[in-house]
Each structure stands twice: as structure tokens, then as C-alpha cells.
C-alpha positions in Angstrom: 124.7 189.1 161.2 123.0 192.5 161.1 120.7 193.5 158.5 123.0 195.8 156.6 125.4 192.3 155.8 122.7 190.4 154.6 121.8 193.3 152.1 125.3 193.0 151.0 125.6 189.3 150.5 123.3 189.2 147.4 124.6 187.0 144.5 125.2 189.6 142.0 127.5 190.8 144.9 129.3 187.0 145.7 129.4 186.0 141.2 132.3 189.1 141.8 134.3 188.2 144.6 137.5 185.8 145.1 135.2 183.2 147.2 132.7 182.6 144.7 135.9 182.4 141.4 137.0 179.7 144.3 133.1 177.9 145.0 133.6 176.9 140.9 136.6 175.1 141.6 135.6 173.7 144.6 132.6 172.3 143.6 132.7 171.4 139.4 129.8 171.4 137.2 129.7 168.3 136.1 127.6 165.9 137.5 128.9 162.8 138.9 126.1 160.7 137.9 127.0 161.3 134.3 129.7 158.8 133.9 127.6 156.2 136.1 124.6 156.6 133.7 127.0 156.4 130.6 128.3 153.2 131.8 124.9 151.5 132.7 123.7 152.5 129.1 126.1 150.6 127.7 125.7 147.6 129.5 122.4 148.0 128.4 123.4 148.1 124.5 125.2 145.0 125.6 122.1 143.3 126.8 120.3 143.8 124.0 123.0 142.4 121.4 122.9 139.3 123.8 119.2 139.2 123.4 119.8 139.3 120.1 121.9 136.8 119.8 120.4 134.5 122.2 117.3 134.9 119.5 119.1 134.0 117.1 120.4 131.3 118.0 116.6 130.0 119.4 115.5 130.0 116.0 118.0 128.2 114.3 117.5 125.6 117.1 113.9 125.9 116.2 114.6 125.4 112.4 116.7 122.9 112.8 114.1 120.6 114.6 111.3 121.4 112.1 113.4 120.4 109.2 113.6 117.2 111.4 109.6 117.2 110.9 109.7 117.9 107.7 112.0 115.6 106.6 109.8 113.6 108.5 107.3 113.9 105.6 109.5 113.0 103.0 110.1 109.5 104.8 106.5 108.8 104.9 106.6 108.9 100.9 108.9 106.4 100.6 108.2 104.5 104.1 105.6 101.7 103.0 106.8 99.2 100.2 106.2 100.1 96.9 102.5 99.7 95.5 102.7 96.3 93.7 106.5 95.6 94.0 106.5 91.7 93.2 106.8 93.6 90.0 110.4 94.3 90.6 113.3 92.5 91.8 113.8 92.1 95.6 117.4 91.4 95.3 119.6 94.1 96.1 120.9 95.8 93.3 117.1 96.9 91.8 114.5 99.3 92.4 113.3 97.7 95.7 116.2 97.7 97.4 117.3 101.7 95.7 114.1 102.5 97.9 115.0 100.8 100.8 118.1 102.9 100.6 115.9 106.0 100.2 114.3 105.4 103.5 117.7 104.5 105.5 119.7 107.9 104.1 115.9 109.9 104.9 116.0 109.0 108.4 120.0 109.1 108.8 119.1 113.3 107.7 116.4 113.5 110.2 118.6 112.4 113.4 121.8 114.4 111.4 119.0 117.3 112.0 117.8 116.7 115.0 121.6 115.8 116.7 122.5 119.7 115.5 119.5 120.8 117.1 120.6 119.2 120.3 124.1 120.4 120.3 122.7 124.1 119.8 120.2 123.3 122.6 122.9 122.2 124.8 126.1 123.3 124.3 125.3 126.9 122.9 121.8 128.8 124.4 122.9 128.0 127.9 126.2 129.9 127.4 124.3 132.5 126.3 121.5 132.2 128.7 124.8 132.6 131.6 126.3 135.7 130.0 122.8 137.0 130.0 122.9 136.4 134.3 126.0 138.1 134.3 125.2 141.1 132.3 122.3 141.3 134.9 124.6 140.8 137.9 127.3 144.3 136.1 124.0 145.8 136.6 123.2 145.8 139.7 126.5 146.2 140.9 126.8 149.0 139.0 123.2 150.6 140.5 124.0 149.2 143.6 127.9 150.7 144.2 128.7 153.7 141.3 125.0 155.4 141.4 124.9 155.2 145.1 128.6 156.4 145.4 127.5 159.4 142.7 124.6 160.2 144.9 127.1 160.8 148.5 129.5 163.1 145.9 126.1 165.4 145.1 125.4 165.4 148.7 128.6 166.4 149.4 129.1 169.2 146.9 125.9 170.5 147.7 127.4 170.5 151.5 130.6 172.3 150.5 128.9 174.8 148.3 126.4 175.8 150.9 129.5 176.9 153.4 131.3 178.5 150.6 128.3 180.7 150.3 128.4 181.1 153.6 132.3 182.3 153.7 131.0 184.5 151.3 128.5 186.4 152.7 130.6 186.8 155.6 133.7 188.0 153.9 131.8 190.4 152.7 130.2 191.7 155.8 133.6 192.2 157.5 134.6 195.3 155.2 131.4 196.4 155.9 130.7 196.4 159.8 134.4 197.9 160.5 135.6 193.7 162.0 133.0 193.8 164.1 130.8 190.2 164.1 130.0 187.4 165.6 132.8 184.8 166.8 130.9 182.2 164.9 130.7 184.0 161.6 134.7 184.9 161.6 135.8 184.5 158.0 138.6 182.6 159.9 136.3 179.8 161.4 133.9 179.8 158.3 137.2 179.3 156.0 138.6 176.0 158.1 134.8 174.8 158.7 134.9 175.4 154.2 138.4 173.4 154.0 137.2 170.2 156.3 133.6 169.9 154.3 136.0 170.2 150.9 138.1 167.6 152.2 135.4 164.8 153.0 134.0 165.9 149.0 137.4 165.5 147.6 137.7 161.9 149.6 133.8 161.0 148.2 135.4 162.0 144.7 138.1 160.1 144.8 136.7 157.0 146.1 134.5 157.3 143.2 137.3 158.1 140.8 138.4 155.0 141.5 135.6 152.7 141.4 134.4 153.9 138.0 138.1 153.3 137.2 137.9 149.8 138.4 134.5 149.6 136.5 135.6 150.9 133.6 138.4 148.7 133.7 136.4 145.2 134.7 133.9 146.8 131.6 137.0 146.2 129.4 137.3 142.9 130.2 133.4 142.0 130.6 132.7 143.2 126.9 136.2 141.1 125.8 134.5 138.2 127.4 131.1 138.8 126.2 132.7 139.3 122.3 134.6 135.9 123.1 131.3 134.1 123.9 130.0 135.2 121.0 132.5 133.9 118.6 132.5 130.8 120.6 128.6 130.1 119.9 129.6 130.4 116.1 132.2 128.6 116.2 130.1 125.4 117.9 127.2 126.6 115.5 129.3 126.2 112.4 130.9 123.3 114.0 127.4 121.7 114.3 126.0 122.7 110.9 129.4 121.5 109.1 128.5 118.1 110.4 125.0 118.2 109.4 125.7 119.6 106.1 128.2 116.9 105.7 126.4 114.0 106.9 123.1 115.4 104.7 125.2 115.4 101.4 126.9 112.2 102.4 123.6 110.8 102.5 122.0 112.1 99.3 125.2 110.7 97.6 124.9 107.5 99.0 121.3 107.4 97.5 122.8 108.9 94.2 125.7 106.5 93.9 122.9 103.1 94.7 120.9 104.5 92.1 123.2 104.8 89.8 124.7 101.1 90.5 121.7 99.7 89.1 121.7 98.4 85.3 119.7 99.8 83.0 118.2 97.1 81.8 118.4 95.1 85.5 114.4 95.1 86.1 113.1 94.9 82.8 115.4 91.4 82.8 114.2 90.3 85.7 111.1 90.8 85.1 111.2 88.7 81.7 112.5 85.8 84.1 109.7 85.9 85.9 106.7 86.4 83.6 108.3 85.5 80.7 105.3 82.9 80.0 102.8 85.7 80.0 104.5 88.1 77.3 104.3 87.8 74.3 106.9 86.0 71.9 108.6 88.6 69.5 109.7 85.5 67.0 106.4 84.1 67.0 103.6 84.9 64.1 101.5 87.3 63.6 98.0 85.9 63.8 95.9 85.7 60.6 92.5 85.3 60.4 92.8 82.6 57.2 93.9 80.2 60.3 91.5 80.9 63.1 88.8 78.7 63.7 85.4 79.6 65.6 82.4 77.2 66.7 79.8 77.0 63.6 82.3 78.8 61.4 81.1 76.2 58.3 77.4 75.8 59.6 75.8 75.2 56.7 73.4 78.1 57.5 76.3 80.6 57.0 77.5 79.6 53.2 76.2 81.9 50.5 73.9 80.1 47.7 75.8 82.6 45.5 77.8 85.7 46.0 79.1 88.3 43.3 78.9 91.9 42.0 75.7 93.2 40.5 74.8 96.6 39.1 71.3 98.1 40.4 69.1 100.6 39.3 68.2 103.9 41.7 64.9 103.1 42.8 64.3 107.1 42.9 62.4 108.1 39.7 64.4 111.4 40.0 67.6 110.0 39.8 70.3 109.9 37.1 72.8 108.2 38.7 71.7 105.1 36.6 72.6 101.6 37.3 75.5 101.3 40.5 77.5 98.4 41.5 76.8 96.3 45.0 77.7 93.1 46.4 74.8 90.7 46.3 74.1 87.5 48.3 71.6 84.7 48.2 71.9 83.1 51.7 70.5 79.7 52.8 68.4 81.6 55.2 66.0 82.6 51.9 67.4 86.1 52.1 68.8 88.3 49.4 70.9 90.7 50.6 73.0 94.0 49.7 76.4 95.2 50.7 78.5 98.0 49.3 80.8 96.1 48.6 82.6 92.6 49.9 84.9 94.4 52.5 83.4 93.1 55.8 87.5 94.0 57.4 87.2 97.9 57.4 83.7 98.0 57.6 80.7 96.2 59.9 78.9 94.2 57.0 76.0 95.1 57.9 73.5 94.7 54.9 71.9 97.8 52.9 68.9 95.8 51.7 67.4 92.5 52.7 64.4 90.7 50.8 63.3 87.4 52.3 62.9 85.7 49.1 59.7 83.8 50.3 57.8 86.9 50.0 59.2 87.9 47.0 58.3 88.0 43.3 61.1 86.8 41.0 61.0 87.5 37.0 62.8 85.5 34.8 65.8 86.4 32.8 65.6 89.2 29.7 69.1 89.1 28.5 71.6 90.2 31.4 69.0 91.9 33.4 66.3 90.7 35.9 63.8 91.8 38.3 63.6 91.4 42.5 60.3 93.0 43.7 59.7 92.6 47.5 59.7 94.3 51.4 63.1 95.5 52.5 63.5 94.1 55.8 66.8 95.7 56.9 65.3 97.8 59.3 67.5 100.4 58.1 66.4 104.4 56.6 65.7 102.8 53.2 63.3 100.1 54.1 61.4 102.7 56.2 60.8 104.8 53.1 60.4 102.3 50.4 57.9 99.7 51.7 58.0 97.2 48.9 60.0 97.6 46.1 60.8 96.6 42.6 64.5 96.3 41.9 66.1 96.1 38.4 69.3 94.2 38.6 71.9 93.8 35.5 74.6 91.1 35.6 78.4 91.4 33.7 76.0 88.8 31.1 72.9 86.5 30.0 74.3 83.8 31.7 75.3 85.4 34.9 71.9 86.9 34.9 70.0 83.1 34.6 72.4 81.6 37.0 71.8 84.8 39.6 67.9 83.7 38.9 68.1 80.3 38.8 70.3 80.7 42.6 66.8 82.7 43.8 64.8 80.3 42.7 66.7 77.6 44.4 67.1 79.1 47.6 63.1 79.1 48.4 62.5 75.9 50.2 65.8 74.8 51.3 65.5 74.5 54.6 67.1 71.1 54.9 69.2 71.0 52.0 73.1 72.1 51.9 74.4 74.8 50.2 76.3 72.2 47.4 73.0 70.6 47.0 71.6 74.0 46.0 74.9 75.2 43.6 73.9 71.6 42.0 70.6 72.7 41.3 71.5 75.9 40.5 74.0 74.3 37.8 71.3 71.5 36.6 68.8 74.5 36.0 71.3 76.6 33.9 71.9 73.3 31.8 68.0 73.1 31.2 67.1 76.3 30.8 65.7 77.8 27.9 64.6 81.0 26.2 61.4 81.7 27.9 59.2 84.6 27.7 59.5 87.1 30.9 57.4 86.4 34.0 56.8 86.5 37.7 56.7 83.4 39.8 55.5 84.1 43.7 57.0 81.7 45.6 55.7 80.3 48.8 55.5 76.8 50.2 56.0 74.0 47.1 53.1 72.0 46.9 50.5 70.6 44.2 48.2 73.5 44.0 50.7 75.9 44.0 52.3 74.5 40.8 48.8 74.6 39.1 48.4 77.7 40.2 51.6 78.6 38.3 50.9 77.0 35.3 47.6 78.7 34.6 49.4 82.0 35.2 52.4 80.7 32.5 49.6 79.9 30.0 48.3 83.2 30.6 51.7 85.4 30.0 52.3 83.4 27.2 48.1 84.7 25.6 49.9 88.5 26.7 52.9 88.0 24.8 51.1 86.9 21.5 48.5 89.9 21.7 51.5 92.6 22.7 55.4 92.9 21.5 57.2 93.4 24.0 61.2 95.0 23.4 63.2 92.3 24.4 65.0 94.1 27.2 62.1 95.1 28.8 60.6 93.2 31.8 56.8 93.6 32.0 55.4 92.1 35.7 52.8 90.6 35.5 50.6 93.2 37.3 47.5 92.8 35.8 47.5 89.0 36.8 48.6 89.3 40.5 49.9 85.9 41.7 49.1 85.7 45.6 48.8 83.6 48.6 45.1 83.8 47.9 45.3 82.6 44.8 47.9 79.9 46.1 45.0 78.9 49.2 42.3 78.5 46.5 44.7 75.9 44.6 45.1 74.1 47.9 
């Protein structure tokens, strides 16, 4: 072709003439790989809703064998017997056996568990895992058949479109060059040579037409059957959970209805018929303490040489409360002691003053009253701030006053006598006594000196009576004549 035609085929020139309107049709725009990729995309979409599901249905196989576990632990709670059951009845019918229920129905949940998590394991992930092969086999046939079928189209087009240009050009250089060119470039040849490339593009095309119709077709019925597998796993999914769900409430009823077989009362009777000897007796007796007996309950160290209310004065100076009530005893251990009162039920009785009589000075009577002066030894706050003390006592009278005296008296040196022997005394000096004149007598061990000792003191309260009246409710100590044990050692 001379120079001249190839300055005339340019392709502003062939976008105007007949050849090139005819190129369009001959080789179309679209690409061939289009409906190929299309389809591959969505057998891709389709792999991923498999994986999906295929996950899915992995973790409820998953869940289902660690609710088996933990179930698991709830049969260890109730898998040893119960902690001291010989208190309950063995039989069945009781608590015992409700728990031995417990651990049947516990374990019956755990294999109703684990058998759904073998029929998922079994029956449904390998269908899925196969449908998952098969979606991978569509895909490589599809690669391996439509893309390489779209790939001999492009070739071909590309073929066809380059002799079309070709016809072109040379069309074009025949008005040009007055008919004269080569035999090889004749519009005629170029036109068949045009016609037999079309041909073998339009078979390629074809062919393809109709194996993406056959794909498209088999796609129909390969997502049909991948939708059907689907509803199939649920269906065995549901199937298996119904079961389970079933057999789990079946067993939690049978554990409800054995409870609530047992009688109320069913233990608590069996348990009377069993240690009925150890509980107590509702129709017998209160205990009382007026019938109770203890070892040296009537000692004849623990009986009171006398026992009763007297009234006290405050030993504080400052004091105005004046005289109070107490409860007063003289025990045979020589020791007169002081309680608030004779409650010893409410209270501990523990004494608020104790004088060991011994080492105490006594006066006689001066019409209901009387004088104790001696050592607290109660060891309590008060005997740590008094030291020794002299305590003005008033009785309800004269005479409860002498025998209250005549009782302290009595109780020095009566270490082997009984406290009846002493009330005797007591009783024999009340029937002697007489109006004497006030005095203190210091008691100690009874013997000869001592009671000459006493009598020169007597002789001498009697010379400090004459020379001094004395009101008669007053007691006056005899202070300024001390009566010791030194005085007591000298008579010895």
C-alpha cells in the first residue's frame, strides 16, 4: 500500500465509513468475561452463607457439649451422700432417696446434652462440610471452563476486529489510488478473509452462550440444593434440640413430682422413731429447783445461824440517805454477811459486805438498834475504801435486835456445833437476857482468861455509866477501854 493510502486510513477517517458502523456490530462492547465473573461472585456469596452456617452450627455443637460440663458441676453438688444423713430416713419416699433422684435426672440431662451434641456432630456439620466441597468443585469448573472459554471470545474479537480495520483501510485506499493495489489487499479478499475470522468468533460466542446457559441453569439448581440443605440442618437441629428440651423438662419434672410425693411431716416422724429416747417429753414437767437435789446441799456449813431484813446506816458522814434495808446473814462459817436483798435467782448472790465475826467487836442491844464494828473482807470496792468499819444496824424491834445479837454472839466458836444447836442457844439467850448497859465484847478463842478479861472490862463500863448519862438510844464503844488480843494474851 503506498504512502498516500496509509495517510488516508487514519481513524478519524474509518469512525465515518460503512466498515467501521459494521466493526461495532461485529465485534460488541461488552466483555465476555462479565457474565463469568458475575456468576463466580455469586458462588462466592454462596460460600460465605455456608461458612456461616457451618459456624453456626459449630457452636451450638460446642454449647451443647459445655452445658454437658456444666451440668457436670451441678451433679457434683448433689453426687456424695448427704453430710450426716442417718439423720433422715433411707427409705424411699424421704429426703435421701428425693436426692438420689436429683443425681439420676442430673446425669439423665448431661447424656440428653451430650446425645444432641452428637447428632449435630454427626448427622448435620458433615452435610455442610460436603456442600462446602461442592461449592469449591462449581468453582473451579467455572474458572476452569467459562473464564477460559471468555478468554478464546476476547482473542477472537480482538482477531476479527484487527481485519476489519484492515478492510477498512483498504476500502479506503481503492477510491483513492484509481483500483490500482495489491492482489493481497483487494477489498474483495480482505472482506471473505473478515467473514471466515467473524465466523470462528460467532462459533467461540456461541459455544459460550451456551455453557453459561448450562451454568446458569445447573446454578439454579445448585443454589435450590444448597437452600434445601440448609433447611434440612434445621430441621435435624430442631429435631435434636426438641428431644433434648423434652427429655430436660421431663427430668426436672420427675425431680419436681418425687419431691413433692414426700409428706410433710415424713422425716420429722421418722426421726422421732428413731431418737425418740433422746428428745425431750412435751407431757413431762417442767423442772423446779424446790425438787433438785445436789451433793452437800444440807452440809451443815451452808445453813444460816439467822437470816432476815435489817436496815443500815450509810457509813459516809456526808450522806443523807439515812438508814437503808439489806438482807443480812450470820453463817456457820463465823461470817456476817450483806446482800441487797434475798434474790440469789435474778442475781449472782454475791455478798456486798463480809465481817468475820472472830475479828469483830459486837455491842450489845440499845433498844432495836445495835452495833457491828469490823474489816470488810469482801474483796469488793467498798472494803478497799473503808478498812475497818463501824456499822449501825436497826431491827423491825428490841427483840429482833437481841436475838440478831445474841445469833452473833453464838456463831463465834461453833466450829463443831450444828446450826439447830446454835438457834437453841440463840433462843436460851433471848429467854435469859436482860436489860444491860451498852458494851463491846471482842471475841476470840473462849477460854478462862479471856472471860476475866471480859469481866474486868464489864465492871469497868458499868464505873462509865454511873459517872456519864448516856441517851438511851445511843451506843457508846467502849473506845477509851480497847479490848484486844493483847489484852486477851496477858489473861492467858
Amino acid at each position: 500500500m503506498t504512502g498516500d493510502s496509509s495517510a488516508l486510513a487514519s481513524p478519524a477517517t474509518r469512525q465515518h465509513t460503512m466498515s467501521s458502523v459494521m466493526s461495532e456490530d461485529a465485534v460488541p462492547s461488552e466483555d465476555p468475561r462479565n457474565t463469568v465473573e458475575l456468576l463466580l461472585e455469586r458462588l462466592t456469596a454462596w460460600k460465605h452463607v455456608v461458612d456461616t452456617f457451618d459456624e453456626y452450627m459449630s457452636t451450638t455443637e460446642k454449647i451443647l457439649r459445655s452445658q454437658a460440663k456444666e451440668y457436670e458441676k451441678v451433679l457434683k453438688t448433689v453426687q456424695n451422700p448427704l453430710k450426716a444423713g442417718h439423720h433422715f430416713d433411707q427409705n424411699v419416699g424421704g429426703i435421701a432417696s428425693l436426692f438420689e433422684n436429683m443425681r439420676q435426672n442430673t446425669q439423665g440431662i448431661i447424656n440428653s446434652h451430650l446425645e444432641a451434641e452428637k447428632n449435630v456432630k454427626g448427622s448435620i456439620l458433615p452435610v455442610i462440610d460436603k456442600l462446602r466441597k461442592e461449592i469449591k468443585h462449581q468453582s473451579k469448573e467455572l474458572s476452569s471452563g467459562a473464564v477460559k472459554g471468555a478468554k478464546e471470545i476476547e482473542k477472537a474479537r480482538n482477531t476479527t476486529q484487527k481485519h476489519i480495520e484492515i478492510l477498512g483501510q483498504n476500502a479506503a485506499g481503492f477510491d483513492s489510488s484509481g483500483g490500482r493495489i495489491n492482489s493481497l489487499e483487494d477489498p474483495y479478499v480482505l472482506r471473505r478473509g473478515v467473514l471466515h475470522r467473524l465466523s470462528k468468533q460467532v462459533m467461540e460466542e456461541n459455544n459460550q452462550r451456551q455453557v453459561l446457559i448450562t451454568l446458569q441453569s445447573n446454578f439454579s439448581q445448585f443454589e435450590q440444593h444448597i437452600v434445601e440443605v440448609i433447611q434440612t440442618s434445621l430441621a435435624s437441629l430442631t429435631h435434636c434440640t426438641n428431644v433434648q428440651v423434652q427429655s430436660h423438662q421431663e427430668h426436672y419434672s420427675d425431680i419436681m413430682k418425687t419431691a413433692q410425693a414426700i409428706p410433710l411431716d415424713f422425716e420429722w416422724n421418722g426421726f422421732m422413731s428413731r431418737s425418740g429416747d433422746l428428745l425431750v417429753d412435751p407431757t413431762t414437767p417442767d423442772r423446779s429447783i424446790d425438787t433438785i437435789t445436789f451433793p452437800n446441799q444440807d452440809h451443815r456449813a451452808t445453813n444460816s445461824i439467822i437470816e432476815g431484813n435489817l436496815e443500815r446506816k450509810s457509813r459516809n458522814k456526808l450522806s443523807f440517805a439515812g438508814f437503808t434495808t439489806g438482807y443480812y446473814v450470820v453463817t456457820m462459817s463465823k461470817f456476817f454477811h450483806e446482800f441487797k436483798d434475798d434474790d440469789y435467782i435474778r442475781r449472782d448472790p454475791t455478798p456486798e459486805l463480809s465481817i468475820y465475826l472472830p475479828e469483830a467487836t459486837i455491842s450489845l442491844t440499845s433498844g432495836e438498834k445495835f452495833t457491828v464494828k469490823g474489816k470488810d473482807v469482801s474483796k469488793g470496792l467498798s472494803s478497799k475504801l473503808s478498812g475497818h468499819s463501824e456499822l449501825h444496824f436497826k431491827a423491825s424491834s428490841a427483840e429482833e435486835a437481841q436475838k440478831w445479837v445474841n445469833a452473833l454472839h453464838s456463831a463465834m466458836g461453833n466450829v463443831n456445833k450444828t446450826a439447830g444447836d446454835l438457834s437453841e442457844e440463840v433462843s436460851k439467850e433471848e429467854v435469859k437476857s436482860s436489860p444491860s448497859p451498852p458494851t463491846y465484847i471482842e471475841e476470840s478463842s473462849v477460854t478462862i482468861g479471856e472471860k476475866e478479861t471480859q469481866k474486868s472490862v464489864r465492871s469497868l463500863c458499868l464505873d462509865d455509866k454511873d459517872s456519864t448519862n448516856q441517851d438511851s438510844d445511843t451506843i457508846k464503844p467502849l473506845s477509851s477501854h480497847p479490848v484486844d488480843n493483847t489484852i486477851a494474851k496477858a489473861g492467858e
